[in-house]
C-alpha positions in Angstrom: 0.0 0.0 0.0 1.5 3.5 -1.0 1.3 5.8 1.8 2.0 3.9 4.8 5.5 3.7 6.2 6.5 1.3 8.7 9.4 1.8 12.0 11.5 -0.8 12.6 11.9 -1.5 16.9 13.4 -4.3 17.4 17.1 -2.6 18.3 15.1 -0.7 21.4 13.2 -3.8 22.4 16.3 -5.7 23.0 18.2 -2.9 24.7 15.1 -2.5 27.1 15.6 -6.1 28.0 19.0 -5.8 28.7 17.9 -2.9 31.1 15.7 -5.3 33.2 18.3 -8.1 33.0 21.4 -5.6 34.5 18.9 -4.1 37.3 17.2 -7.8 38.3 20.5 -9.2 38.5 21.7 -6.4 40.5 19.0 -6.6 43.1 19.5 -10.3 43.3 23.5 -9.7 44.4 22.3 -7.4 47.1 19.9 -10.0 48.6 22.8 -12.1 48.3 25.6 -9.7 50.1 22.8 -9.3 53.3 22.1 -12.9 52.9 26.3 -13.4 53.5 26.2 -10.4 55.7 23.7 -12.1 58.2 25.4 -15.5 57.9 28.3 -14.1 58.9 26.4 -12.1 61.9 24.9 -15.3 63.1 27.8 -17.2 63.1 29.8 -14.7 64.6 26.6 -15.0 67.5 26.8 -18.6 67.6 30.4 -18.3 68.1 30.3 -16.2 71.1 27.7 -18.1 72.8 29.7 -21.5 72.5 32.4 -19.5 74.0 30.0 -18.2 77.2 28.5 -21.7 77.5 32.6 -23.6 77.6 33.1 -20.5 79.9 30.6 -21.6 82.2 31.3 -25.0 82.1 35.1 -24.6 83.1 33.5 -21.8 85.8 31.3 -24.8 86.9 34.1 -27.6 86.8 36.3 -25.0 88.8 33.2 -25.0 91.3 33.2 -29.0 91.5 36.7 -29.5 91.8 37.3 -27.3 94.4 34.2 -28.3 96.5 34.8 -32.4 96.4 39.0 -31.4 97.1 37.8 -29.8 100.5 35.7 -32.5 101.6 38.2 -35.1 101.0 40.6 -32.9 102.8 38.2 -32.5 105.5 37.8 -36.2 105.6 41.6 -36.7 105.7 41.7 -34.3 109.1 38.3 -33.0 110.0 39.6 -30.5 112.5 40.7 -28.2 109.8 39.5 -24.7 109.7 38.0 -23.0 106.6 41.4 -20.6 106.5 43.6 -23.5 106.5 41.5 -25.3 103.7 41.5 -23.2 101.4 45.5 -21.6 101.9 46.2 -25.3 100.6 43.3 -25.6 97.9 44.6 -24.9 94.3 43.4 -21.1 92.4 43.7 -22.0 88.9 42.8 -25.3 86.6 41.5 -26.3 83.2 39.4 -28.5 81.2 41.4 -31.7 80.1 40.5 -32.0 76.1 39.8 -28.9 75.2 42.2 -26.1 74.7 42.0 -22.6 76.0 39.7 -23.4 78.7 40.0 -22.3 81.8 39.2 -21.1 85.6 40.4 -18.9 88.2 39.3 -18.9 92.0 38.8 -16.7 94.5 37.6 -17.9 98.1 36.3 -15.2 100.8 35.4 -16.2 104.2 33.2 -13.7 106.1 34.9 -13.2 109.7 33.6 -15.2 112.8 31.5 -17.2 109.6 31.1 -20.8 109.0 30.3 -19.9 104.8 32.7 -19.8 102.1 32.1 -17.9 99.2 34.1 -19.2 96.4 34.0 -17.0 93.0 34.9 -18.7 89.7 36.7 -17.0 86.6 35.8 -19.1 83.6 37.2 -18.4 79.9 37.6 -19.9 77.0 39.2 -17.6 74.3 37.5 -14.3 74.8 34.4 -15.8 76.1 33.8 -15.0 80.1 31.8 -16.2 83.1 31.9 -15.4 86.6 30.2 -18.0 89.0 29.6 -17.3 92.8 29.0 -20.7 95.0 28.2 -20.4 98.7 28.7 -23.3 101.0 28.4 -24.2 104.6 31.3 -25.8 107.2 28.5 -28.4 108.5 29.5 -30.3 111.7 29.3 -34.5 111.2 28.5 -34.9 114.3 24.9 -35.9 115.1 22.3 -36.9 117.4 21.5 -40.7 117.5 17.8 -41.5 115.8 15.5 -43.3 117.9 16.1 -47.4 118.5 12.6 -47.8 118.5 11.3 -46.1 115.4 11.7 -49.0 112.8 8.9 -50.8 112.8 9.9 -55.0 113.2 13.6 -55.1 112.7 15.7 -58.5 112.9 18.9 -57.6 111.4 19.9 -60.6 110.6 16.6 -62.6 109.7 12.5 -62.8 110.8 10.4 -65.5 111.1 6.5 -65.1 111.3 3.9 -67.8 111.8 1.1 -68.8 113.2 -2.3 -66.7 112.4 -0.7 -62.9 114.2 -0.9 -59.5 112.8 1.9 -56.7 112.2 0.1 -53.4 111.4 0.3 -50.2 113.6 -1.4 -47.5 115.7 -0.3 -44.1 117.2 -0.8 -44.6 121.2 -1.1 -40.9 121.5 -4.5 -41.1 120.2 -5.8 -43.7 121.9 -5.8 -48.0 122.3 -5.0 -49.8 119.5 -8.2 -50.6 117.6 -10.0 -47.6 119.8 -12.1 -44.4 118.4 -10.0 -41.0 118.9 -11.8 -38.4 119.2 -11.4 -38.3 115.4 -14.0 -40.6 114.9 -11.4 -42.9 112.9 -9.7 -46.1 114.4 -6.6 -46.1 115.3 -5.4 -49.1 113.6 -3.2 -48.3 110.2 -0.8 -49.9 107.8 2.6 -47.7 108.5 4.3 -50.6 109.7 8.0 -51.9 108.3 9.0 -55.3 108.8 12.6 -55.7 107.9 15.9 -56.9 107.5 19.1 -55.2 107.5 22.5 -57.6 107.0 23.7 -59.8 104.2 22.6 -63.1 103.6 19.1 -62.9 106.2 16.2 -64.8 105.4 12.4 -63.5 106.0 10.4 -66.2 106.4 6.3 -66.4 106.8 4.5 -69.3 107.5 0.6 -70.2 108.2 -1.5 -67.0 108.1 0.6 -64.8 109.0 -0.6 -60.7 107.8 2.1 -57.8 107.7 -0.7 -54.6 107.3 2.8 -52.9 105.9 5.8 -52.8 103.7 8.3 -55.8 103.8 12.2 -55.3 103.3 14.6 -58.2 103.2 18.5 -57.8 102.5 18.4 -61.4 101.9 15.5 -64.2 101.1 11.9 -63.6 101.2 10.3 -67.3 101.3 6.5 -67.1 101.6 4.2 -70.4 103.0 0.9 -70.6 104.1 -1.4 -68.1 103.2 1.0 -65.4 104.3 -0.4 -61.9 103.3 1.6 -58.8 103.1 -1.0 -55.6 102.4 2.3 -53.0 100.9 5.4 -53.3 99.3 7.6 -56.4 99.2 11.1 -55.9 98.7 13.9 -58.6 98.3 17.7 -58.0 97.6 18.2 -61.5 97.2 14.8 -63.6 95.9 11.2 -64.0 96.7 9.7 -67.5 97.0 5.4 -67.5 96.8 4.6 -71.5 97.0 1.4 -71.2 98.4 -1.6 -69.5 98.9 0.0 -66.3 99.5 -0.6 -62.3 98.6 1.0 -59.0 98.2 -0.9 -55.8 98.0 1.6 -54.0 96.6 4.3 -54.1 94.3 7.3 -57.2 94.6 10.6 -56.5 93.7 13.3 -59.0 94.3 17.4 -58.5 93.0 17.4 -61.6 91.4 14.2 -64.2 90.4 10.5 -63.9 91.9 8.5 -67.1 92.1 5.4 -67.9 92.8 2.9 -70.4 92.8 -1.2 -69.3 93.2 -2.2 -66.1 95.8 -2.0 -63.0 94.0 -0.1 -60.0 93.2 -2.3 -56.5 93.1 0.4 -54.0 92.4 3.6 -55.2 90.3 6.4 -57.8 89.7 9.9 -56.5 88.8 12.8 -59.0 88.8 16.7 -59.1 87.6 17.2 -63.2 87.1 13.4 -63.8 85.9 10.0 -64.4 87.3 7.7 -67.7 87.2 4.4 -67.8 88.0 1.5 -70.0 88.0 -2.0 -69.5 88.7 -1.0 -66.0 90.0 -3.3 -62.8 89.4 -1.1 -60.1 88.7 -2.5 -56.5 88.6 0.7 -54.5 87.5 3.5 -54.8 85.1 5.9 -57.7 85.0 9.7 -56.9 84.5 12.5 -59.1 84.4 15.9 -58.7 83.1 15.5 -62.5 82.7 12.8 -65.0 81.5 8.8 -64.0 82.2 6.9 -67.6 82.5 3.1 -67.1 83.3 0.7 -70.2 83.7 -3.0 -69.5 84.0 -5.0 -66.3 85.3 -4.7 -63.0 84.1 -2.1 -59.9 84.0 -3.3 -56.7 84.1 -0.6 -54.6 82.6 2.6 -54.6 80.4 5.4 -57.6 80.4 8.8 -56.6 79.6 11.5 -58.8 79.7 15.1 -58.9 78.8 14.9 -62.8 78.1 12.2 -64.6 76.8 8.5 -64.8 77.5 6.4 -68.1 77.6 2.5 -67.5 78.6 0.3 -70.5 79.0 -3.4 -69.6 79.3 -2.9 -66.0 80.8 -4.5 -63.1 79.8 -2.9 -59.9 79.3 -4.4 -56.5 79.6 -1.4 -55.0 78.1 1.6 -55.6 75.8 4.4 -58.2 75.6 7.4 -56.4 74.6 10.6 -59.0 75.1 14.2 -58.8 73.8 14.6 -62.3 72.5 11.6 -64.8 72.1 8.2 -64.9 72.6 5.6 -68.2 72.7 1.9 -68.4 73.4 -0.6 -71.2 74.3 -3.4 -70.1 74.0 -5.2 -66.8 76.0 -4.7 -63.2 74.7 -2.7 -60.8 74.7 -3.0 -57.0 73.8 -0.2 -57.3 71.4 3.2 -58.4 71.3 6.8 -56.6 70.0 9.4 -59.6 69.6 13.0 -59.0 68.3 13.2 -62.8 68.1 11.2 -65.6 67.1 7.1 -65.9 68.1 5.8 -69.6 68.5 1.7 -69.3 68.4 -0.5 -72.6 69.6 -2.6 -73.7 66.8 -5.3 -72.5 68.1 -7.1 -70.5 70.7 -3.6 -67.7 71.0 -5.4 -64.5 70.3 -3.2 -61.4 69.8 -6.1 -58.6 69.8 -6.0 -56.4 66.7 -3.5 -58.4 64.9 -1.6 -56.2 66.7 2.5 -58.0 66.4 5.7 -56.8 65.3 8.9 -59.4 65.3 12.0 -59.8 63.8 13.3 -62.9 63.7 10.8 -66.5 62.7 7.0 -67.3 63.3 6.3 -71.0 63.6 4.4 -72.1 60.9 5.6 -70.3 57.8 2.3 -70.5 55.9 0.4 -68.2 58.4 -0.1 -64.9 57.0 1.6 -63.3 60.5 4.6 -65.0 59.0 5.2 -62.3 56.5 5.1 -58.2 56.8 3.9 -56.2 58.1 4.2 -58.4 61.1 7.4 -59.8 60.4 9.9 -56.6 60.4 13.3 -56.2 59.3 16.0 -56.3 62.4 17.1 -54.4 64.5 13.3 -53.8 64.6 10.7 -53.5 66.4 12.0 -50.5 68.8 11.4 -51.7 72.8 11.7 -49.9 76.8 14.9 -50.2 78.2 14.6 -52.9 80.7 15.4 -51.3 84.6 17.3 -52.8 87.2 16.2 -53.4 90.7 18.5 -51.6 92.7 19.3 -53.2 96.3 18.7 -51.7 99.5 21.5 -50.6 101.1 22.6 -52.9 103.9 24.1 -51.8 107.5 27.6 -51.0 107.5 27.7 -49.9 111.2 28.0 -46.8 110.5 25.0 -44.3 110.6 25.2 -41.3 108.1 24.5 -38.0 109.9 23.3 -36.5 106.8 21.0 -39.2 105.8 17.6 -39.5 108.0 16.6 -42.8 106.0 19.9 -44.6 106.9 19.8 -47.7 109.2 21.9 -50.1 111.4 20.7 -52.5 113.6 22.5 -50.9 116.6 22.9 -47.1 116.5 23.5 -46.4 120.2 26.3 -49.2 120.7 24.2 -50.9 123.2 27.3 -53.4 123.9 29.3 -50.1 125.3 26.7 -48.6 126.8 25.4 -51.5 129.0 29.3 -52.1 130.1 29.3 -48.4 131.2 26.2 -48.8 133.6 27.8 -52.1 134.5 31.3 -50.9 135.8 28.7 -49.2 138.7 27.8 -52.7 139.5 30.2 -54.1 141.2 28.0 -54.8 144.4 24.6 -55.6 142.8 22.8 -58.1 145.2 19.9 -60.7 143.6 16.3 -59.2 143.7 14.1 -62.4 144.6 10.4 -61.7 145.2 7.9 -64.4 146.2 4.0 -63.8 146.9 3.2 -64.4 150.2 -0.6 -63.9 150.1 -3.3 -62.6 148.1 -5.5 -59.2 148.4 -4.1 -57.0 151.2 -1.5 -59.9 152.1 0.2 -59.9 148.5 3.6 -59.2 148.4 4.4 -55.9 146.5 8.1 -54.6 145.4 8.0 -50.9 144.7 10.6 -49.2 142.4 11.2 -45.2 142.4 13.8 -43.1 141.2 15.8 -43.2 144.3 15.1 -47.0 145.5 13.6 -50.3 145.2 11.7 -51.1 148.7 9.0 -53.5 149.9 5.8 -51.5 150.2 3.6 -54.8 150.9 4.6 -58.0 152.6 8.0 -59.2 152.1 9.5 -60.4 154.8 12.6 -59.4 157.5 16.2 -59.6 157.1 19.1 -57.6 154.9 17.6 -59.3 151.8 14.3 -57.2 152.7 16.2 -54.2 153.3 15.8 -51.1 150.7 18.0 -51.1 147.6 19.4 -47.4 146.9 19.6 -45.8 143.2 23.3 -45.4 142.1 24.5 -42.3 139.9 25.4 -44.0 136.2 25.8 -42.9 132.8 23.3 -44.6 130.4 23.7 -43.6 126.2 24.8 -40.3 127.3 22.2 -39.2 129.9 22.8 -39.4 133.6 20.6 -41.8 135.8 19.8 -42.7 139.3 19.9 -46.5 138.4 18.5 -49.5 140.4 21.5 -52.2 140.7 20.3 -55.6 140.7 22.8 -58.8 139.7 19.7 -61.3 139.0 15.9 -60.0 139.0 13.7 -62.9 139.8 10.0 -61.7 140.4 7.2 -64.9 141.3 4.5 -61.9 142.5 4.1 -57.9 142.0 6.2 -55.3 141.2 5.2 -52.1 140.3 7.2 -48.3 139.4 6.0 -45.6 142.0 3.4 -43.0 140.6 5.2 -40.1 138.6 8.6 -41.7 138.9 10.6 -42.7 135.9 12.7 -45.7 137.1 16.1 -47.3 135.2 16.4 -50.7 136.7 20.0 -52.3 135.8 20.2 -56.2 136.2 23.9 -57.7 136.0 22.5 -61.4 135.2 19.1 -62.0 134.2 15.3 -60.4 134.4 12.8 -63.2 135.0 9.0 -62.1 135.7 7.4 -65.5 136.0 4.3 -67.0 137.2 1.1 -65.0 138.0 3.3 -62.0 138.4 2.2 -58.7 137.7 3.8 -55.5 136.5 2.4 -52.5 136.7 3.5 -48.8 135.0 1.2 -46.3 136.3 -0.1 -43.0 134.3 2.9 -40.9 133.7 5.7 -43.1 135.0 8.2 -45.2 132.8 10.7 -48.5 133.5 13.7 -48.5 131.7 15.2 -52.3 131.7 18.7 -52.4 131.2 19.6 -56.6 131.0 23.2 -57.6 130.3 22.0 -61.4 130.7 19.1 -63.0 129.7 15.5 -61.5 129.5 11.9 -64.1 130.2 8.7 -62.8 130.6 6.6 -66.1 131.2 3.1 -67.2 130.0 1.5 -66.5 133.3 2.8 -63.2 133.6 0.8 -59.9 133.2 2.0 -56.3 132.1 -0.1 -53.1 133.0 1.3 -49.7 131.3 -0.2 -46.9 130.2 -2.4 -46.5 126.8 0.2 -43.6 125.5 3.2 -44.9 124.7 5.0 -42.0 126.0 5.0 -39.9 129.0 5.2 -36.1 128.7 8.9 -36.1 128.6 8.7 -38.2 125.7 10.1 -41.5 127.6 8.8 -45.0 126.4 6.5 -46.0 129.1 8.0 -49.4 129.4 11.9 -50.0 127.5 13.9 -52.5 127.1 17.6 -52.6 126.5 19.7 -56.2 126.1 23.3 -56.3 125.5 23.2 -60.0 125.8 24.4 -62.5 122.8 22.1 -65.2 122.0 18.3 -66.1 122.6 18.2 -63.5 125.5 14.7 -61.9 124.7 11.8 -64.3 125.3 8.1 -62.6 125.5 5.6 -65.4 126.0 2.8 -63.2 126.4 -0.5 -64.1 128.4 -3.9 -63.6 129.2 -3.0 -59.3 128.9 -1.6 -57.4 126.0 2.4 -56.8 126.8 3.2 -53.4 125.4 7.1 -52.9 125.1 9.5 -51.0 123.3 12.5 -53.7 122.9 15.7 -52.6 121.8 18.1 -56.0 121.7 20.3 -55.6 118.6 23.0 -58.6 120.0 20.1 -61.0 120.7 17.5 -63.0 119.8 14.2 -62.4 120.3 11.1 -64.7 120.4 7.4 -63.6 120.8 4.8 -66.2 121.3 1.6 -65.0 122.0 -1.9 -65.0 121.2 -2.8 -62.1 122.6 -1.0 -58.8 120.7 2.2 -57.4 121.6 2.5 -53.4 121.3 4.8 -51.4 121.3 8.6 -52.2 118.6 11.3 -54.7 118.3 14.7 -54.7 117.4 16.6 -57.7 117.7 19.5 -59.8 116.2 16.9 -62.7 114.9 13.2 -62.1 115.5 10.8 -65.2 115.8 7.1 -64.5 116.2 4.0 -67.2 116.4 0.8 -67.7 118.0 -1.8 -65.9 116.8 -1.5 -62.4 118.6 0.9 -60.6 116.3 2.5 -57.0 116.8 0.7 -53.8 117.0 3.9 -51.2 116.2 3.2 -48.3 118.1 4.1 -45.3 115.7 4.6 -42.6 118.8 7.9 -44.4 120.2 9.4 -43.3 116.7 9.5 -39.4 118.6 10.5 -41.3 121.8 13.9 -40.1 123.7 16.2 -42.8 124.0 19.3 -40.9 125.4 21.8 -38.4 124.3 24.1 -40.4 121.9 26.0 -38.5 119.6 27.9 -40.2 116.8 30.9 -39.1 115.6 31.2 -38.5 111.5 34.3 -36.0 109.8 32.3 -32.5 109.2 31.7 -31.9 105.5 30.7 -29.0 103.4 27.5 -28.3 102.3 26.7 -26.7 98.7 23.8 -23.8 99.9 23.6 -22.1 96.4 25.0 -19.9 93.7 24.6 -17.2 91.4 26.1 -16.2 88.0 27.0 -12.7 87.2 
């Protein structure tokens, strides 16, 4: 067409997009510069905070060093002062396997104090931290706990039969079995039964009931229909062949057996645990083998070992580290890193619910394949805990630990030979009934001397026996010297007087003998020889344990090795407080004992039991302070 004329623009189009290429690629470089720039920003940051954070920890290993040096210094000569620990204590260290790390130390001890301040200087290149930590120069020496706040203690073995229960009550509100003013009875479960040295053996027989917790350093071997309401702890094994039950949980160091009863809490074993025909409500555990025959479990089962179920059913899963059969029952599923052996029939895993790595049994069942069977080291299972042991009594009672134990805290040995150095002249105390009523023949004991009050006869046998001034575990007495006690009728303490009676040989209250403890009066017995309180006897005390000085209404302390404590009970509750840590001690009863026992063996039958009076655990027992090397104490810190 003539006229028209056209512009060529492709040269501008394509410097246009040259434009828009230059400034695009321009603005991408500057996202990538601050991109760089805050890279470099952060790990500068991240830098300097791993250098704060090794600071600290040098600061904090400066801290520990130091503190652990002084108390093993303090235990190498405990009567070292603050000033002289720390003139010998090192000021500088480091961290072994790192370089540059560092600390510094600065102690300051306020004048007249007992608290070191120790400051910390911790770097690590040009990272700093300061810590403060304030500790305490802590004496070791302590008061002696109470010898009758344990419950049943034979330190080195308990044996129970007969139909008797061990539970507890609190005196101070009452009888045992009464209604405080509360409206509750006062009859609880806070007993302990216990052993405390190697290689002891608890053993319950016939129908014997512990309303409480039972700890063995040894054996636990149950017979009978034995039932135990709490916890039931074994650092050796526990042995269940009979009709017998735990209301708690069972723990035992190496295998747990049992046969029938039942278990309501849990089972937890290092060796392995067999059961048959045994209810359990809990978990099993075992580091070992689980074999269940019959009944139900109401919780988990892991085990270390394999796990063979017969006719059990299971609430929960059954997790094991090597092999895992079943025989029929159910199960809630099961995790296997070995092989799983199914019965033909009537083995139910609910919801097909099974995960194993290694074999099933029969290799056409459709379990036999994935997903069920899993490649190893598959399926993922718990770690399996440990039962850790009870500690055991080394003799030696830790000043900074209120739960340790030893069967003889107040060195009863040493402290009966004190009273008996006083001794020397101790006569025989020989009381015989001469009548009844009115006529009766009636020995009265007070603080200051022991005297007929009622018949008796004439002579210098009859003539008044005069306190002598001993020490007894620390406290001084006016003490009653007798060489042999021998009582065939009454004795009783004088109203408001609380009377320590010594005997050099042997205590003997036989017969239709009496003893009587009136309202707010106590009798300490101190026996270096043998102790018998026949059948026949009878034993009147006070319903509160304790008078208002806090002193056991009726005490008794035995020094004597061998079967030197024998309680045969009677027609009357006997309510004691025995402390006999060298002897053994035998209760047979069937009427209750109240009151505690400590002894070297403890052997209890007949069908009263023990009623464990929970007030003598606040009960003064003397003023024995055992001796321990003074440590620090770590009371805080602060960073700056």
């Amino acid at each position: 067409m003539q006229g028209l004329h056209f512009k060529n623009l492709k040269g501008s189009q394509q410097g246009f997009t040259l434009v828009t290429v230059l400034i695009m690629s321009m603005m991408a470089g500057v996202l990538v510069l601050n991109s760089l720039k805050d890279n470099v920003a952060q790990e500068r940051l991240s830098g300097n905070f791993q250098k704060k954070m090794n600071a600290r920890l040098v600061a904090e290993k400066g801290v520990f060093d130091t503190y652990n040096y002084l108390n093993a210094q303090l235990a190498a000569n405990p009567n070292q002062t603050l000033d002289q620990l720390i003139a010998a204590m090192q000021t500088s260290g480091s961290a072994s396997g790192i370089s540059n790390m560092s600390y510094n130390l600065i102690a300051n001890i306020p004048a007249g104090s007992n608290q070191l301040f120790l400051q910390s200087d911790g770097e690590r290149f040009d990272g700093e931290t300061k810590l403060k930590a304030n500790f305490e120069l802590v004496s070791g020496s302590s008061q002696s706990s109470s010898g009758f706040g344990g419950g049943v203690i034979g330190c080195d073995g308990i044996s129970l039969s007969g139909s008797g229960i061990i539970d507890s009550y609190d005196s101070s509100l009452g009888d045992y079995n009464s209604d405080p003013a509360q409206g509750e009875i006062n009859k609880n479960a806070n007993v302990t039964v216990r052993t405390l040295n190697d290689n002891d053996i608890i053993t319950l027989s016939g129908a014997s009931i512990i309303d409480g917790d039972l700890i063995a350093i040894g054996k636990v071997n149950f017979g009978g229909s034995a039932h135990i309401a709490g916890n039931v702890h074994s650092n050796d094994s526990i042995t269940m062949l009979s009709d017998s039950t735990i209301g708690g949980n069972a723990s035992a160091f190496t295998f747990f057996k049992q046969t029938s009863g039942s278990i309501t809490g849990a089972i937890h074993a290092n060796s392995y645990v067999n059961i048959s025909e045994t209810p359990v409500g809990g978990d099993i555990t075992s580091m070992g083998e689980v074999t269940a025959d019959g009944e139900t479990i109401g919780g988990d089962i892991l085990s270390q070992g394999d796990i063979s179920l017969t006719r059990v059913t299971v609430a929960g899963l059954g997790q094991t580290y090597a092999n895992y059969k079943q025989v029929e029952g159910s199960i809630n599923g099961v995790k296997s890193k070995g092989n799983v052996t199914l019965s033909a029939t009537h083995a139910i895993i609910n919801n097909d619910n099974l995960r194993f790595a290694g074999a099933f049994n029969d290799p056409s069942d459709p379990y036999a394949s994935a997903p069920y069977k899993v490649s190893p080291p598959q399926p993922q299972l718990p770690q399996v805990p440990l039962v850790e042991k009870q500690p055991i009594d080394d003799g030696i009672l830790d000043p900074n630990d209120p739960n340790d134990l030893t069967c003889d805290p107040l060195d009863i040995e040493n402290a009966v030979l004190t009273v008996d150095s006083f001794a020397d002249s101790a006569k025989d105390l020989i009381i015989k009934d001469t009548g009844k009523g009115a006529s009766s023949t009636v020995y009265t004991l007070s603080n200051t001397r022991g005297e007929y009050s009622q018949g008796g006869g004439s002579g210098a046998e009859y003539n008044p026996i005069p306190s002598t001034n001993a020490t007894f575990l620390g406290d001084q007495h006016n003490i009653l010297m007798y060489d042999n006690v021998k009582i065939n009728g009454n004795i009783e303490i004088k109203p408001g007087h609380n009377v320590v009676l010594y005997a050099k040989g042997g205590f003997y209250l036989q017969g239709a003998s009496t003893l009587t403890i009136p309202d707010n009066s106590s009798l300490t017995l101190i026996v270096k020889g043998a102790l018998i309180i026949g059948s026949g006897s009878t034993i009147n005390t006070p319903t509160n344990g304790l008078t208002q000085a806090g002193i056991p209404v009726f005490s008794i302390y035995s020094s004597y090795s061998g079967t030197g404590v024998d309680i045969l009970g009677g027609v009357e509750q006997i309510y004691a407080a025995i402390y006999a840590p060298l002897s053994d001690v035998e209760i047979a009863s069937d009427v209750a004992f109240k009151g505690s026992v400590l002894g070297k063996k403890v052997d209890i039958s007949g069908a009263g039991g023990i009623h464990y009076d929970e007030a003598l655990g606040l009960g003064h027992v003397g003023n024995v302070v055992k001796a321990a090397p003074p440590s620090l104490v770590f009371k805080g810190w602060q960073s700056y």
